[in-house]
N, C-alpha and C positions, 0 to 999 in steps of 0.2 A: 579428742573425744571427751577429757575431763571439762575440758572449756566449755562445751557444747551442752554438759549433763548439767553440772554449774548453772547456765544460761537459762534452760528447763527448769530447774529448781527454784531459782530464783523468780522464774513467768509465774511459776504455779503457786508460788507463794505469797506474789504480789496480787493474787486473783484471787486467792483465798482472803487475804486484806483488805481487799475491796469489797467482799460480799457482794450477794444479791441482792436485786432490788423485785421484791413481791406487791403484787397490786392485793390492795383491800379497798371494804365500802365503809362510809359512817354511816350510812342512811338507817333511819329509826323507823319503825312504826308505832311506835310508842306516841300519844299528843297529849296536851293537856287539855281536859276536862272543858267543853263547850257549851255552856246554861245560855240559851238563846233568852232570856229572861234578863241577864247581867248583861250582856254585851252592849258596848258604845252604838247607836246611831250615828256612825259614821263611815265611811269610805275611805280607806286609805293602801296604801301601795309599798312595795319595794323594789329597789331597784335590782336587777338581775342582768347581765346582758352576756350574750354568745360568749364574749373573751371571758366573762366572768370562771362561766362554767367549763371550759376550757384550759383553766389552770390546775396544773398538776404540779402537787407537794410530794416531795419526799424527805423522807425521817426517820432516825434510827429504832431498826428493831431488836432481834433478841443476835445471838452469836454471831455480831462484825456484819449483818443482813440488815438491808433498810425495807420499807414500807413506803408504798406509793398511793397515791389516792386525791380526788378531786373535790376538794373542800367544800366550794361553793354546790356543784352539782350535788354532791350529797346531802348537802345542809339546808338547800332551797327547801324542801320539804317542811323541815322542822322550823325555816325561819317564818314562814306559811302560816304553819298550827299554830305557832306562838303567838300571833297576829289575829290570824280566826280564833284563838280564846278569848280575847278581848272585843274586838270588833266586828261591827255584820259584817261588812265585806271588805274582801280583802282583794286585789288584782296585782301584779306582776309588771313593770314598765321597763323597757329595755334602753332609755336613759331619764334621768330627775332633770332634764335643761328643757322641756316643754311644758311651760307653764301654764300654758295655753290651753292647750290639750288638759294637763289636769283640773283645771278649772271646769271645763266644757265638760269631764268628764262627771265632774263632783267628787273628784281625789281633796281631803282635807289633809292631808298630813301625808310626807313619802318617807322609806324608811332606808336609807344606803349603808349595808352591812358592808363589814369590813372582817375578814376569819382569819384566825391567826391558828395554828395548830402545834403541837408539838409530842413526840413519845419516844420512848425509851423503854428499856426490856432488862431485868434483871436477871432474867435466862442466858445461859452460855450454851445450849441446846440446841435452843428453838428458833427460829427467826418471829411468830407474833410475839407484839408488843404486849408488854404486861400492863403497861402507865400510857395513858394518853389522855391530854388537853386540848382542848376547844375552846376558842373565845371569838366572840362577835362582839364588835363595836359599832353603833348604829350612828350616823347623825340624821337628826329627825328634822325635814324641814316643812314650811307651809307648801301649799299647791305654789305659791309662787316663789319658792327657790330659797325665803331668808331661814335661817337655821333656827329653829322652837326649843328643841332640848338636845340631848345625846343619851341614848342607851349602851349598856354593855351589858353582857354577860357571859358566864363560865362554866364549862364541866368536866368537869376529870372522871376517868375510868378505870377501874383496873381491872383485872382478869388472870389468874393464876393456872399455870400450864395445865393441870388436868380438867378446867371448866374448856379450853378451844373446842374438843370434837371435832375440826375442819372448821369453826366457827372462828377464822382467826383477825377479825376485823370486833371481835368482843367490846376489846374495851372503849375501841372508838365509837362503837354505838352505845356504851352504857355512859362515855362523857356528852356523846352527843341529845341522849335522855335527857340527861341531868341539865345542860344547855340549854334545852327547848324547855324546859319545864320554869330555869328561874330566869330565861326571855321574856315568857310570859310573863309571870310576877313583875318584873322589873319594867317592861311597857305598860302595865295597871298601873301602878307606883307613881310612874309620872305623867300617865294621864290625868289621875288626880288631881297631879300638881301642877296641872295646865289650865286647873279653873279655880 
């Protein structure tokens, strides 16, 4: 019977060790500012496809508890507005290897992100994250495939346990603000420096 209790003790403690894994959203509605007045005459695209959005990250949260969440799905949005701040139009391509296709379309530039995420939690309470990063790395190629520049960008969040209310995906959407906001900046920047 001591063997058996023992055995139990040891299940439930290894399960306590492991924490939970909680689903959260980055998704922002926050976008940067769009003066149809400044914007590029141009046409350009990113790439997004089915598996993209399909990837599910996890990362640790607050007491031994991780955090679950689908990066690209979330961040499509924000990589979007950052795009539509600069440029008239922006469209969506579910792979950059039709060149063809972009051309005929009048695609000038395609944009294939790359999201890297990361968070942590200095709560021993709670399981939301208090700390969370976002970064996208872009390479930016012609309609026909050779690579013109590279974009990156980054945002961090943070969130201190009595701002959650059930809000518990906070800081991943105030890094993900912060993301789309110097996207933008940072795709201006080297437009620029493309002419």
């Amino acid at each position: 019977m001591t063997a058996i209790r023992h055995a139990a003790t040891a299940a439930f403690a290894a399960l306590l060790l492991a924490g939970c894994v909680h689903p959260i959203t980055m998704i922002t509605e926050t976008a940067p500012p769009r003066s149809q007045a400044h914007l590029v005459p141009k046409k350009v695209a990113y790439v997004m496809t089915d598996a993209d959005r399909d990837v599910e990250v996890i990362t640790p949260g607050g007491s031994g508890d991780r955090v679950s969440y689908y990066p690209y799905r979330d961040l499509e949005k924000s990589i979007r507005d950052a795009l539509r701040a600069v440029y008239r139009d922006v469209v969506v391509l579910r792979t950059a290897a039709d060149a063809k296709a972009n051309e005929a379309t009048g695609v000038s530039l395609v944009f294939a992100p790359r999201i890297t995420t990361a968070s942590s939690s200095s709560s021993w309470i709670s399981w939301p994250p208090t700390s969370f990063t976002a970064e996208v790395a872009c390479v930016v190629t012609d309609a026909a495939g050779a690579e013109v520049t590279r974009v990156r960008a980054a945002g961090n969040g943070t969130a201190e346990f009595g701002e959650f209310k059930g809000d518990f995906g906070l800081a991943a959407r105030r890094a993900a603000t912060r993301l789309t906001s110097q996207l933008s900046s940072e795709v201006r920047r080297n437009e620029k420096l493309l002419h």
